[in-house]
BAGU-998871 format. One record per residue (C-alpha): residue in one letter; residue number from 1; chain; x, y, z. Coordinates in steps of 0.25 Angstrom, whole numbers. Example, Ala and Ser with C-alpha at 12.3 -4.5 7.8 and 13.67 -1.06 7.14 Angstrom:
<atom A; 1; A; <49; -18; 31>>
<atom S; 2; A; <55; -4; 29>>
//
This chain:
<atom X; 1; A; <0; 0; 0>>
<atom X; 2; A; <5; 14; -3>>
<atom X; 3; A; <7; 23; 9>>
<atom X; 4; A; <-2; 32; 16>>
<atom X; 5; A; <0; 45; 11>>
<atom X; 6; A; <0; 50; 25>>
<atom X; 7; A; <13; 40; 26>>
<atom X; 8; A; <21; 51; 19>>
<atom X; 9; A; <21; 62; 29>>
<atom X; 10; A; <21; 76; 24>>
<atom X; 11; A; <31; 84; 18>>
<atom X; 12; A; <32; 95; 27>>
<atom X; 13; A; <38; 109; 23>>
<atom X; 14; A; <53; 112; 26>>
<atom X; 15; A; <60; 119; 35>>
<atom X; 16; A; <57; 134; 33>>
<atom X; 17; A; <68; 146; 31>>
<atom X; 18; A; <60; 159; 32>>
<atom X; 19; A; <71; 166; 25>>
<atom X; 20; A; <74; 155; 13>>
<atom X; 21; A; <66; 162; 2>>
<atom X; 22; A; <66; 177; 9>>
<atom X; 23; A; <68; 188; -2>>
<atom X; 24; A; <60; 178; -12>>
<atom X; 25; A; <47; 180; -17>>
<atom X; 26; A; <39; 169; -23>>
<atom X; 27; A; <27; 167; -31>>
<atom X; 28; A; <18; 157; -27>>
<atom X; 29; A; <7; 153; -39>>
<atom X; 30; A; <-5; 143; -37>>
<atom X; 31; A; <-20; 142; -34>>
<atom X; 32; A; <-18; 147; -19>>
<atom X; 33; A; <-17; 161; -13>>
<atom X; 34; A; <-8; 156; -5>>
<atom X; 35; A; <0; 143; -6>>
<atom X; 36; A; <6; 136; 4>>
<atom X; 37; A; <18; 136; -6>>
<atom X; 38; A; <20; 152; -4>>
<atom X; 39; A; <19; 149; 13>>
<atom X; 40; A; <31; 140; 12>>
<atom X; 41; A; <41; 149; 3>>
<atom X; 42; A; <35; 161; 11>>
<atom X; 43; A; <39; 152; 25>>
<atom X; 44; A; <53; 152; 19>>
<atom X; 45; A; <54; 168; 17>>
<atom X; 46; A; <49; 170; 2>>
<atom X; 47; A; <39; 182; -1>>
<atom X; 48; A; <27; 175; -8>>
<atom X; 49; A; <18; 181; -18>>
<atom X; 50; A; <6; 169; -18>>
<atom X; 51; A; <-3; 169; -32>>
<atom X; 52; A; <-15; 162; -34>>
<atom X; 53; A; <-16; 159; -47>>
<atom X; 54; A; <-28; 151; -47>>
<atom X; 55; A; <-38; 149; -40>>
<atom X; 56; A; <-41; 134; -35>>
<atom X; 57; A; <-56; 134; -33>>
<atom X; 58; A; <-63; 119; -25>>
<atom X; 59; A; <-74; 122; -35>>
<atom X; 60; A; <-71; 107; -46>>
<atom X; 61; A; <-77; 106; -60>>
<atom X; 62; A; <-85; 96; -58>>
<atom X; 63; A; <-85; 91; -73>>
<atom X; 64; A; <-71; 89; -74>>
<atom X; 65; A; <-72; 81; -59>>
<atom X; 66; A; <-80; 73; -65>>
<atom X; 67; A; <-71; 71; -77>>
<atom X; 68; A; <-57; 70; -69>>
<atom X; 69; A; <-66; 60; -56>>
<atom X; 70; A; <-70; 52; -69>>
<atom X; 71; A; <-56; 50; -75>>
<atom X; 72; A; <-51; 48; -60>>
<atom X; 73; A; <-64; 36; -60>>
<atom X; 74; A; <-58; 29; -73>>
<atom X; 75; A; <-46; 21; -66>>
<atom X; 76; A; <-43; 17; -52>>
<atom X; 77; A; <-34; 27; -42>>
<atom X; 78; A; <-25; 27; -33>>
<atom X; 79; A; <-25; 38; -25>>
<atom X; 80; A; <-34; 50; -24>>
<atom X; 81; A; <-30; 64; -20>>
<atom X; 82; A; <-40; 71; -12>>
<atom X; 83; A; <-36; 86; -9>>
<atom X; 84; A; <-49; 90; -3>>
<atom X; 85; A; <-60; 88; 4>>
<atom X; 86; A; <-67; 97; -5>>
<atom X; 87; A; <-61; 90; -17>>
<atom X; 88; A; <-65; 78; -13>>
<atom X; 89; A; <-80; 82; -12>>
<atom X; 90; A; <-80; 89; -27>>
<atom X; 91; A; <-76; 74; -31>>
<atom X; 92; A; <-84; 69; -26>>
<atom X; 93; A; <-97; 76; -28>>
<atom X; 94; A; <-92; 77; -44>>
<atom X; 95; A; <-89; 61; -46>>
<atom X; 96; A; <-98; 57; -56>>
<atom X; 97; A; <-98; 44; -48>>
<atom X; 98; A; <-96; 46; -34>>
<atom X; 99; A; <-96; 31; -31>>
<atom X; 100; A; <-85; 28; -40>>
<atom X; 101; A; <-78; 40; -37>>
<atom X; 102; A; <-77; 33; -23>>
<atom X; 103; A; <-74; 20; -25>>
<atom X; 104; A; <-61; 24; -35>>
<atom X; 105; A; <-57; 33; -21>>
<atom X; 106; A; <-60; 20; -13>>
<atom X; 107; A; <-50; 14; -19>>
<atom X; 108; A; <-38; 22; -19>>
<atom X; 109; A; <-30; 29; -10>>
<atom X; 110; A; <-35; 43; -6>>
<atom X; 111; A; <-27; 55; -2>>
<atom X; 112; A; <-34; 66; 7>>
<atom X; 113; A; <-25; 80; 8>>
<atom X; 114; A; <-32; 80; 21>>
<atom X; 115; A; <-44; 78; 32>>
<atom X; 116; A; <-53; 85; 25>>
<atom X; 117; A; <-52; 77; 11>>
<atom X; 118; A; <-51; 65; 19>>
<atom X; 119; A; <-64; 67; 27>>
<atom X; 120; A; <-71; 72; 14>>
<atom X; 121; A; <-67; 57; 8>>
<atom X; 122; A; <-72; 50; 20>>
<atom X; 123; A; <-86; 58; 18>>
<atom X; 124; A; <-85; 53; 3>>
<atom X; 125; A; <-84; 36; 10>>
<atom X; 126; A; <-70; 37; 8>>
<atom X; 127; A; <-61; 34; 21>>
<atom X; 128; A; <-47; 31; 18>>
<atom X; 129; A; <-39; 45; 14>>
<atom X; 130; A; <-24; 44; 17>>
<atom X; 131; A; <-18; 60; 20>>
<atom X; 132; A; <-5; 66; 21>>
<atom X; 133; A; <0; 72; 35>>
<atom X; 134; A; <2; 84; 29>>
<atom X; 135; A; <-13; 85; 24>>
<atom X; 136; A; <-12; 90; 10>>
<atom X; 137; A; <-13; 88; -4>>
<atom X; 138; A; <2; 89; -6>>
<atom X; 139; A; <6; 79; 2>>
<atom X; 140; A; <-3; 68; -4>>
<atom X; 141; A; <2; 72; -19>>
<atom X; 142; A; <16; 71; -10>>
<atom X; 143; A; <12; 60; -5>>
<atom X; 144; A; <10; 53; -18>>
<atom X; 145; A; <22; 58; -26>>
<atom X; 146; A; <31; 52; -15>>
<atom X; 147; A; <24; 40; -16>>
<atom X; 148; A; <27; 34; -31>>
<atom X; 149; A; <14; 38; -38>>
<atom X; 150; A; <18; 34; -51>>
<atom X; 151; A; <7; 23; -58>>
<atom X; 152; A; <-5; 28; -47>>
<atom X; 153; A; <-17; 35; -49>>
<atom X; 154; A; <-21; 47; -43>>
<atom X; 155; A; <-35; 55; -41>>
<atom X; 156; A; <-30; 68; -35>>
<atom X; 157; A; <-43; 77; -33>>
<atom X; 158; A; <-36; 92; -34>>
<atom X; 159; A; <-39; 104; -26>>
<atom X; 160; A; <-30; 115; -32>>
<atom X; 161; A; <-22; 116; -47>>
<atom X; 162; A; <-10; 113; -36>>
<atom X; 163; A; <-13; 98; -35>>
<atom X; 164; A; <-11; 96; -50>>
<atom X; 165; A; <4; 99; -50>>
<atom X; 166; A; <4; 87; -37>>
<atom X; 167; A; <-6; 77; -49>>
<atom X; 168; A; <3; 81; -62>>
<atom X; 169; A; <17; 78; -53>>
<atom X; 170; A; <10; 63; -49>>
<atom X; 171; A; <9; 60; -62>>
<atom X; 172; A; <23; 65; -67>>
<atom X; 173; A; <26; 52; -55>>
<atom X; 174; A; <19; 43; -62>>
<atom X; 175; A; <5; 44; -58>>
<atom X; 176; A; <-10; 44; -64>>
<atom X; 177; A; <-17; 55; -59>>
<atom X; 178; A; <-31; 60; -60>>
<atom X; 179; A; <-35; 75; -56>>
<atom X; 180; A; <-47; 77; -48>>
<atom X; 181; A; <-49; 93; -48>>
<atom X; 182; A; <-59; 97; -38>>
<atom X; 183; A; <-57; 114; -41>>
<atom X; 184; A; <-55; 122; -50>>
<atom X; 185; A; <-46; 135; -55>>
<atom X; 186; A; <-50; 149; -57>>
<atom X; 187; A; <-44; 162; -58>>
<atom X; 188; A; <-36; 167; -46>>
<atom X; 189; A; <-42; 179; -40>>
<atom X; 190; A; <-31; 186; -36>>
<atom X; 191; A; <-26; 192; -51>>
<atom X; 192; A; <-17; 201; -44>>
<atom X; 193; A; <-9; 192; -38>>
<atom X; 194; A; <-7; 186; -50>>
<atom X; 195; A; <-3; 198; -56>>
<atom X; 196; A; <6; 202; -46>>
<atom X; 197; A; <14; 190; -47>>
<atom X; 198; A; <15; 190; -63>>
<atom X; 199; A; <20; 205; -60>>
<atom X; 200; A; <30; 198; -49>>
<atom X; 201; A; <33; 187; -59>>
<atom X; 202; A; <36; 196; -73>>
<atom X; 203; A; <44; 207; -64>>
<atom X; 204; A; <53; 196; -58>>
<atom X; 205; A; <50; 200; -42>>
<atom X; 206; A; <46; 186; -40>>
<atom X; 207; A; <59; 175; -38>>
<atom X; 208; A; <51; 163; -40>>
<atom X; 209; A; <36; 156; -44>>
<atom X; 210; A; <32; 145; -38>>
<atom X; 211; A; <19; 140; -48>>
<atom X; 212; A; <10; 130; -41>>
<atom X; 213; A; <-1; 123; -51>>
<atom X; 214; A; <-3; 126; -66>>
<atom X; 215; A; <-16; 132; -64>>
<atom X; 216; A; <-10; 144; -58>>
<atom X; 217; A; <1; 145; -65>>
<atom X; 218; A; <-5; 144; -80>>
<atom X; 219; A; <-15; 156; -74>>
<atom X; 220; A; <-4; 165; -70>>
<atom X; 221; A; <1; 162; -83>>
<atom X; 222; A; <-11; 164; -90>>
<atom X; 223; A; <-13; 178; -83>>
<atom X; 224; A; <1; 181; -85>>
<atom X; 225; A; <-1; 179; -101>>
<atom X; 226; A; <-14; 188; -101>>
<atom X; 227; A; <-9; 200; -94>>
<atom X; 228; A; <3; 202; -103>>
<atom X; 229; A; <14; 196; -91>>
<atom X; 230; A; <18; 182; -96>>
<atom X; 231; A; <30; 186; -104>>
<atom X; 232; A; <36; 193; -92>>
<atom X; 233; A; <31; 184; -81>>
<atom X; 234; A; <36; 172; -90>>
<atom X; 235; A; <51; 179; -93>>
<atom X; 236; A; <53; 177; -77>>
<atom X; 237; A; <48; 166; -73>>
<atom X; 238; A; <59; 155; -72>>
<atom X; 239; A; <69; 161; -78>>
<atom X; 240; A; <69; 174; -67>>
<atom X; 241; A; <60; 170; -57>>
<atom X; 242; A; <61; 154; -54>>
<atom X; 243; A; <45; 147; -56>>
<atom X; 244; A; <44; 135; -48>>
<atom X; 245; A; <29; 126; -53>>
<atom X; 246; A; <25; 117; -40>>
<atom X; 247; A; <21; 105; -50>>
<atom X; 248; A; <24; 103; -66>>
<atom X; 249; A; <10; 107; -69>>
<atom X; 250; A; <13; 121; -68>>
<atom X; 251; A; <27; 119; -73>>
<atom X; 252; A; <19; 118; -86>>
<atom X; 253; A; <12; 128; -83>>
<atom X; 254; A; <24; 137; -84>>
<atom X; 255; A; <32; 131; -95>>
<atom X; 256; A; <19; 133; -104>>
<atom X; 257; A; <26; 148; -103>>
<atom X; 258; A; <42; 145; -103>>
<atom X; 259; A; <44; 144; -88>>
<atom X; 260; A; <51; 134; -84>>
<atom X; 261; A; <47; 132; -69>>
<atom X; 262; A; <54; 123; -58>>
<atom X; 263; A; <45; 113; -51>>
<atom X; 264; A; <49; 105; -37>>
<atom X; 265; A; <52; 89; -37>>
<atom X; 266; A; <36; 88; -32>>
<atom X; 267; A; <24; 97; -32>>
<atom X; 268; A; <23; 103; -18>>
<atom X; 269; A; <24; 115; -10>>
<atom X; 270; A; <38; 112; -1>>
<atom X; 271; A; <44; 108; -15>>
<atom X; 272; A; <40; 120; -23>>
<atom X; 273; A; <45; 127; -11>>
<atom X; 274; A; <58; 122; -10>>
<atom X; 275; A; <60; 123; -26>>
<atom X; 276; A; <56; 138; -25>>
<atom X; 277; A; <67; 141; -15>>
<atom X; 278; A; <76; 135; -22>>
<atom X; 279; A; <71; 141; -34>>
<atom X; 280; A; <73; 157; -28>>
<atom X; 281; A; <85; 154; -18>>
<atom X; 282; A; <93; 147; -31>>
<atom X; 283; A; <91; 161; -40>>
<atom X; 284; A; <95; 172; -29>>
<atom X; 285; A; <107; 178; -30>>
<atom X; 286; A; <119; 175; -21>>
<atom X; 287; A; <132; 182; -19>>
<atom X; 288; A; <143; 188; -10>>
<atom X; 289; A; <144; 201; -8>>
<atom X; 290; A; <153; 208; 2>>
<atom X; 291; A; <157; 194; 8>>
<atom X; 292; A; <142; 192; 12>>
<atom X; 293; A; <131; 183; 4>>
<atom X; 294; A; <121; 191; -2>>
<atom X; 295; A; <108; 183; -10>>
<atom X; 296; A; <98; 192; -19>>
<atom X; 297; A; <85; 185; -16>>
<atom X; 298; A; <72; 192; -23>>
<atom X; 299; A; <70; 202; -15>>
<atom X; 300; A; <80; 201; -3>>
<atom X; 301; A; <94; 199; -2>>
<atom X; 302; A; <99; 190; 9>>
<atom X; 303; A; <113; 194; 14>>
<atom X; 304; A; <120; 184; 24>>
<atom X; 305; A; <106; 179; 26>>
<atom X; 306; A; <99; 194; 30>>
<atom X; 307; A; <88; 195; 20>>
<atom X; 308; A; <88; 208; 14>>
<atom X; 309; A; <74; 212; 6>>
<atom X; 310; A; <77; 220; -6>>
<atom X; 311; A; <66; 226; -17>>
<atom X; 312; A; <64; 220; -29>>
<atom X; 313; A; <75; 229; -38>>
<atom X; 314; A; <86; 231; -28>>
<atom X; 315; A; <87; 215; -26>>
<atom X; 316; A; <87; 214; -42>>
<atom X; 317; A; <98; 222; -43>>
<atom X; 318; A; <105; 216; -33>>
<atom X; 319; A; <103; 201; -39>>
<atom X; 320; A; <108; 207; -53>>
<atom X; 321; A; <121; 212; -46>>
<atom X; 322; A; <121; 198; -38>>
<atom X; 323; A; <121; 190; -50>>
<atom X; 324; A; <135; 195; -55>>
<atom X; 325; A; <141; 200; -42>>
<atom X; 326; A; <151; 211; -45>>
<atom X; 327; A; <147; 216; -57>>
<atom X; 328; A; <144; 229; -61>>
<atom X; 329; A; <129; 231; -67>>
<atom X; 330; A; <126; 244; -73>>
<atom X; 331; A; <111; 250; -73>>
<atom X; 332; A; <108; 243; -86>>
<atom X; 333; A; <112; 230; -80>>
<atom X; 334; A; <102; 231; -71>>
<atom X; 335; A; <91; 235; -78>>
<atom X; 336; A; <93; 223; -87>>
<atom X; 337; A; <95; 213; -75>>
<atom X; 338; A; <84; 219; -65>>
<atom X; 339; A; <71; 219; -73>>
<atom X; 340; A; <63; 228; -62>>
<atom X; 341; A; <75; 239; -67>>
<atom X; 342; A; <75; 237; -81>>
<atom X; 343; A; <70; 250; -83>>
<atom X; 344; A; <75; 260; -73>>
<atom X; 345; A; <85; 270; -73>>
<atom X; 346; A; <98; 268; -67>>
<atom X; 347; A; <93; 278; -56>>
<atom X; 348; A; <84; 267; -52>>
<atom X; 349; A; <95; 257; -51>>
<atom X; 350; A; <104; 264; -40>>
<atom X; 351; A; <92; 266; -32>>
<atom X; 352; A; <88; 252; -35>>
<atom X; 353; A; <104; 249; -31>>
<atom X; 354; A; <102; 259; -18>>
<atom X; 355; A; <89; 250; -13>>
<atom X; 356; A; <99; 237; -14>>
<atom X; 357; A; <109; 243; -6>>
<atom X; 358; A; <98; 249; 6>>
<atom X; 359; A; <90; 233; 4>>
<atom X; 360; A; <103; 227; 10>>
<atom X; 361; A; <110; 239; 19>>
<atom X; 362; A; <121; 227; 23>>
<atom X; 363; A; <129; 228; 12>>
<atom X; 364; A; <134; 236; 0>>
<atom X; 365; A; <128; 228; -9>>
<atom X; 366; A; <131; 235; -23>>
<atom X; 367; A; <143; 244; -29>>
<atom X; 368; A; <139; 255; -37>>
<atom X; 369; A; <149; 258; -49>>
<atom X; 370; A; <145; 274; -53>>
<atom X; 371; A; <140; 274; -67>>
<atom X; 372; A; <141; 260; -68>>
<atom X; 373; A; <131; 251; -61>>
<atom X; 374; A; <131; 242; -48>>
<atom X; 375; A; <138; 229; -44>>
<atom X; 376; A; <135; 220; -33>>
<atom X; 377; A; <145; 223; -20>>
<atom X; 378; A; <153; 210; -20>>
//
C-alpha cells in the first residue's frame, strides 16, 4: 500500500533572515491580493509590490464540470484531490451521475487540503480522506510528486488557476491527470495595481518578478499589449529584471513573448522563494571600496553589512560605476547606462552624484574628475 500522505510531514519554511532580501523590491503576480509568496520574501526584508492579476471567483461553470466529472468517469482513479469543501460540494451538485461520481471516489484514494473538505466528504458518505499535517493544497501535490507519481491517475478538483501549475508538473512526472475546475476567472479589480506594476516593470524599478499561474500572467500581458507597454515591459523583463514563473505553465505564458523565465526544481511557495533570492542576490553588484565591501542592491547599498536606503537614481548611478570599478564615466556614460537619466542635463547628474554621496555619509564613495565625469572611489 502507498503511504498516507500524512506519512510525509510538511515542508516547513526555512529559517528566516530579515535583512536577506532588504533593499529589494519584488513583484509578486497571481490570483491573490496578497500571496503568501510576497509574506515570505517580505519576512526576509524584501519590499513587496502584490498584484492580483486575476481574480479566482468559487462560482464553476457548471457545463464544463459536467464535461471534465465525465471525462474524469470514463476510466478508474487513483487518487483524487479535494481542495475544498466548497469545491467538493460544486461536484457534487453538478455530477451528472452523482451515484457513479461516488462509487469511482470510493474506490480510490482521496486527498483533503484540510478538516473542512474532509467533513464535506464525510456529508457526501465518504469516510476515508487522508490529509497532510500541514493542512494545505500544496502539501498533497507535494506529497504526490515526492511519492513517484508517474503511470497514476489523478482527479484534482481546482480551486484557483495556482493549482494547475502543481497538475501540469504531475504530468511532466509521468502522471495522468484530470482537471476538476470548481471556479472561474474574471478581470482583477484593482486596474491600477496592475498598471502601476507595468509602470515599475517598463521603467526598471523593480529587481525581480515572481509570475504564479498563467491565468494571471497571460492577462498582465494581454493589458500590457492594449495599452501600448509591452514593448517596454517585454525589453526588461529577463534580461534587466530576472522573472521567475512558479510552475511551466506560466513559463509559456512568458516565452509566447520572448521571455525566458526561471522556474524552481518543484511548483511551491519555499522553492520559488529560494529561487527568487537567489535570483536578486546573484545580479547586485559587489566591490571593495576603500578597503571596506560595499553591495548595490535595488534600492539600498549594504556596507560592512549596515544597510543604507538610497533613491532609485542615485543607486543607478552607483551600480553603473560599481560594474567597472575605477573607471571614469562622463555624463553621457551615464545617461546611456542609467535609463531614468537618459534625458537630463549634466546638472542633474551632480546632483544626482551629490544625493549618493549624502545616501551613505560613511564613505566617500565617488571622485569627481572637473570637466570629466565620476569614478567610483576604489
Amino acid at each position: 500500500m502507498a503511504p498516507r500522505p500524512s506519512d510525509s510531514g510538511s515542508t516547513s519554511d526555512a529559517a528566516f533572515n530579515p535583512t536577506l532580501l532588504s533593499g529589494f523590491t519584488i513583484a509578486v503576480i497571481g490570483h491573490r491580493r496578497r500571496h503568501h509568496l510576497a509574506d515570505l520574501l517580505a519576512r526576509h526584508g524584501a519590499r513587496i509590490v502584490s498584484v492580483q492579476g486575476v481574480r479566482a471567483v468559487q462560482q464553476p461553470d457548471t457545463d464544463a464540470l459536467r464535461r471534465t466529472t465525465t471525462t474524469c468517469l470514463d476510466t478508474p482513479i487513483d487518487d483524487v484531490v479535494l481542495s475544498s469543501a466548497a469545491g467538493v460540494r460544486a461536484w457534487f451538485r453538478a455530477a451528472p451521475d452523482p451515484d457513479r461520481l461516488l462509487a469511482t471516489l470510493r474506490s480510490a484514494r482521496l486527498l483533503a487540503a484540510d478538516a473542512r473538505t474532509a467533513d464535506a466528504l464525510r456529508a457526501g458518505g465518504l469516510h476515508h480522506a487522508h490529509s497532510t499535517a500541514a493542512a494545505t493544497t500544496d502539501e498533497l501535490y507535494r506529497y504526490l510528486l515526492t511519492h513517484r507519481p508517474g503511470g497514476r491517475r489523478i482527479a484534482a478538483q481546482l480551486d484557483t488557476p495556482e493549482h494547475a501549475e502543481h497538475c501540469q508538473s504531475l504530468r511532466l512526472h509521468g502522471a495522468d491527470v484530470v482537471e476538476i475546475p470548481t471556479y472561474v476567472t474574471e478581470s482583477p479589480n484593482d486596474v491600477v495595481g496592475v498598471r502601476r506594476v507595468l509602470e515599475l516593470m517598463s521603467r526598471r524599478q523593480l529587481d525581480a518578478v515572481a509570475w504564479l499561474d498563467p491565468v494571471a500572467a497571460a492577462h498582465i500581458l494581454r493589458f500590457a499589449t492594449d495599452h501600448g507597454r509591452l514593448p517596454a515591459v517585454v525589453a526588461q523583463l529577463g534580461a534587466h529584471i530576472p522573472a521567475v514563473c512558479r510552475g511551466p505553465l506560466a513559463a509559456a505564458v512568458l516565452r509566447l513573448h520572448d521571455v525566458e523565465p526561471a522556474t524552481p526544481p518543484m511548483p511551491f511557495d519555499q522553492e520559488t522563494a529560494a529561487l527568487l533570492a537567489r535570483s536578486v542576490l546573484d545580479r547586485a553588484v559587489r566591490v571593495t571600496v576603500g578597503g571596506r565591501a560595499l553591495e548595490v542592491r535595488g534600492h539600498a547599498v549594504l556596507l560592512d553589512g549596515r544597510l543604507y536606503p538610497v533613491q532609485q537614481g542615485p543607486v543607478e548611478v552607483l551600480r553603473a560605476l560599481a560594474t567597472e570599478p575605477g573607471k571614469l564615466l562622463s555624463s553621457a556614460d551615464i545617461r546611456r547606462l542609467v535609463p531614468g537619466l537618459t534625458d537630463v542635463d549634466d546638472h542633474a547628474i551632480e546632483m544626482t552624484v551629490s544625493r549618493l554621496r549624502r545616501a551613505v555619509p560613511d564613505l566617500e564613495l565617488v571622485h569627481t574628475v572637473i570637466k570629466r565625469g565620476y569614478r567610483l572611489a576604489v
